[in-house]
Each structure stands twice: as C-alpha cells, then as structure tokens.
C-alpha positions in Angstrom: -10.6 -8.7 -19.0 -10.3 -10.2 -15.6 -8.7 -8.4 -12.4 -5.8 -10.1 -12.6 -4.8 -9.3 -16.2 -6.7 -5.8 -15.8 -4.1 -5.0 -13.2 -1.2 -6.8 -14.7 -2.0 -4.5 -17.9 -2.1 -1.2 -16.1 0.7 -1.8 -13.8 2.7 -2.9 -17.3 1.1 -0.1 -18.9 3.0 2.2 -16.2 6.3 0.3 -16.4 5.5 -1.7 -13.0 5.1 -5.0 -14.2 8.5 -6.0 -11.9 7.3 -4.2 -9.0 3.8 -6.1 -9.0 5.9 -9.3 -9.2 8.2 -8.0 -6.4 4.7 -7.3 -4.3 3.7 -11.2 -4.9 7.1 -13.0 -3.7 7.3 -10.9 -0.9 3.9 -11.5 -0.1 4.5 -15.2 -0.5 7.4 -15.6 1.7 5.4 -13.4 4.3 2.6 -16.4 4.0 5.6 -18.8 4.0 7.2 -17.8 7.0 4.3 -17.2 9.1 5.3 -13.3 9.3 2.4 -10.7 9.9 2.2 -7.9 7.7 1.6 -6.9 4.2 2.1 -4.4 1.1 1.1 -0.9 1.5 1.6 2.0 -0.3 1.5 2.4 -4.3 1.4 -0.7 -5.3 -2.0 -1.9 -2.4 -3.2 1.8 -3.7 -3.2 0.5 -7.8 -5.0 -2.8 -5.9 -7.5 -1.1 -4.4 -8.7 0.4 -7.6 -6.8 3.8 -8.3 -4.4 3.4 -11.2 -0.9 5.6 -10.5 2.4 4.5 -11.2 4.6 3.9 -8.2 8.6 2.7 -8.5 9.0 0.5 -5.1 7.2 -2.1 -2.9 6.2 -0.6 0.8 5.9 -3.6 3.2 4.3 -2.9 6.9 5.7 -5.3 9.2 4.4 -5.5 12.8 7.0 -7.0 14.5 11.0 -6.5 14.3 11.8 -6.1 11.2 14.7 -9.0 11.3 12.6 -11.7 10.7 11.9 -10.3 7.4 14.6 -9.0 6.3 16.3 -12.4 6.9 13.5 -14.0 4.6 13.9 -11.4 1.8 18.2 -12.3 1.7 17.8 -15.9 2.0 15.4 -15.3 -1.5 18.0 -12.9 -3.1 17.0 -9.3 -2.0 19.9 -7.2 -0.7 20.1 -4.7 1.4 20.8 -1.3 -0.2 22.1 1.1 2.6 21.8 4.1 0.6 18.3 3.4 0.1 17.4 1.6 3.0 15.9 -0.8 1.5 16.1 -4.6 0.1 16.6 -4.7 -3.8 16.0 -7.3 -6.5 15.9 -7.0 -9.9 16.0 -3.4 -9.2 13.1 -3.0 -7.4 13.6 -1.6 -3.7 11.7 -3.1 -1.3 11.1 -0.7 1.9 10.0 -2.1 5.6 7.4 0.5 7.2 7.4 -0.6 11.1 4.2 0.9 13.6 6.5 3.8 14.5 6.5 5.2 10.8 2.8 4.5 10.0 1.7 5.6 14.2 -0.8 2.9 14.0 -0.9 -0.7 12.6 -3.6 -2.0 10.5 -6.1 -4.2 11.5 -7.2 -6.2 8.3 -5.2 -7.6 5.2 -6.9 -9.6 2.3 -5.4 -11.1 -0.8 -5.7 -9.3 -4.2 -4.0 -10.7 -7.5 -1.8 -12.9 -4.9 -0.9 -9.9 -3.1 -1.6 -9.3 0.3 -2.4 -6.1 1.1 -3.9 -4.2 3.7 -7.3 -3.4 3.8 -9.2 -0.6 2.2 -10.0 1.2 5.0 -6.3 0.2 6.9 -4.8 1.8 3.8 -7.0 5.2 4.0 -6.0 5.5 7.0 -2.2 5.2 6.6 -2.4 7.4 3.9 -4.8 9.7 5.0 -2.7 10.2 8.7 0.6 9.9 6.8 -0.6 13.3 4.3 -2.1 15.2 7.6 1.2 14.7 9.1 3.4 15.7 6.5 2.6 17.9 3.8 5.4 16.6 2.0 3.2 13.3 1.8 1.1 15.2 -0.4 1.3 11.8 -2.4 -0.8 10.2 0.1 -4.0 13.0 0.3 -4.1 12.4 -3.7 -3.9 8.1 -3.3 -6.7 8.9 -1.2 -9.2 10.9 -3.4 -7.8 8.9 -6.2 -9.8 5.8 -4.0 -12.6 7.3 -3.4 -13.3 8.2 -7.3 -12.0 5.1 -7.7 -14.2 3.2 -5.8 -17.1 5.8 -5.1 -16.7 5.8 -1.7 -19.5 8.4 0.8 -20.3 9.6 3.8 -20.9 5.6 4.3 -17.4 4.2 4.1 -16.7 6.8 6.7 -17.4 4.3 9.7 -14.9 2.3 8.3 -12.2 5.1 9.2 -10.6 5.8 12.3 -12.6 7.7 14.3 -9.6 10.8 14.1 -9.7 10.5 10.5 -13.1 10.7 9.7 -13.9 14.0 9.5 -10.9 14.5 7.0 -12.2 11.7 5.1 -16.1 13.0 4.7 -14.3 16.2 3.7 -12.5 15.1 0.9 -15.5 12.5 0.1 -17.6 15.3 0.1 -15.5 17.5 -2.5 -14.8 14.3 -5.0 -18.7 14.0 -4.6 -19.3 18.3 -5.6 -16.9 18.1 -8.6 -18.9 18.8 -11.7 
C-alpha cells in the first residue's frame, strides 16, 4: 500500500476521510493565493506517522488572518461564530495565529498534498502547547505517539527548540525504557 492510500485508509478507517480532504483544499488555496502557513494539529500529527482520530482541520497562519479567511469564503467555507471557525461539509476549519502557538514554525513540506509543518515545527507546537496547558494533555500524547511512531532519540533532539529539548529527551527517553 502506498502513503497516500495508507493514510487515506486510516484516516477513513477513523471516520476522517472529509477532514483529510478539508486539509488538501485548504492547503491548495494557501498554495493558490500565495498565503504562508500550513496544517497543524491532528490531521499534520496522523501525517507525520502517528495514527489518532482528530474531528477538525488546525491551520497556522503567519500573517492576519483576513487574507485567509477571505480565500476559504470565496471557496464555500463559512464562518461559524459559535465555533470560531470556517465550516464546509461539516468539517470546522480553525485559524491558529503566532499568539496561540507563541512561536511560528520555520519549515513546511508537502505530505499526501497536504502542507504541513515540519516534524520538528510540529513537536514543538505540541510539545509547548501541553507544557503550557495541562488541559492540552492531547498534545504531550501526539507527541510520544511520534516518537514511537517514528522512533525518534536523543538525536532528533537538536531538531527541537533549544527550551524544549530537555522535555523532549525526557519523554524520548521513557518511550525508549518501555518494555
């Protein structure tokens, strides 16, 4: 099975085949329009190699969020006030600005049409995002589930933000000691 359809099968398999397809038009009119930024979150988590089910699209956008928004209404999202975000097909689509993630990421790359921040951009969204909020508890499991997923050591560790990095060998380290 290729990546493609391996990923189409186990996003399907969880009941996301919609939200994957969300992930690549919005990802296309970011290309079309020129507009920095890229899918974080669940669905760049399942990309990455970790398999979990997520329900929405998470989109970092580095500039004003207008720009987007205006692309994802001219292509038939609309804006859902109760849950702040753009909707199609009934998949919300959420706009994550610098101020929610405290730092931007550096890299994107294409996966399955998608593009998607980095691996190492999206440990360390997700690993300052669960420090910050235990509530985010979410985002310390996306984590581990990534570095199972993609046996990740003490190595991968220079690829993490300097303030992270300790947190990161920790968890590495305990992933690494299970039996």
């Amino acid at each position: 099975m290729t990546g493609i359809a391996l990923t189409e099968a186990l996003l399907t398999l969880h009941g996301a085949g919609p939200i994957l397809e969300t992930a690549r038009e919005v990802s296309r009119l970011l290309r079309e329009a020129g507009l920095e930024g890229g899918i974080i979150g669940g669905v760049a988590t399942v990309l990455h190699g970790h398999v979990r089910t997520t329900l929405d699209v998470d989109v970092f956008v580095s500039g004003p969020t207008e720009a987007v928004g205006e692309a994802l209404r001219r292509h038939g999202f609309v804006f859902d006030a109760a849950e702040r975000a753009f909707v199609k097909g009934g998949v919300p689509v959420h706009l994550v600005t610098i101020q929610q993630t405290m730092s931007p990421p550096r890299h994107y790359e294409e996966i399955d049409a998608v593009r998607v921040v980095s691996l190492a951009d999206l440990i360390n969204l997700k690993l300052r995002s669960g420090l910050a909020n235990l509530l985010r508890a979410q985002d310390l499991a996306d984590v581990i589930g990534l570095i199972r997923a993609r046996a990740l050591g003490g190595d991968f560790a220079a690829k993490v933000d300097p303030a992270l990095r300790a947190e990161f060998r920790r968890l590495a380290d305990a992933v690494r000691a299970e039996p």
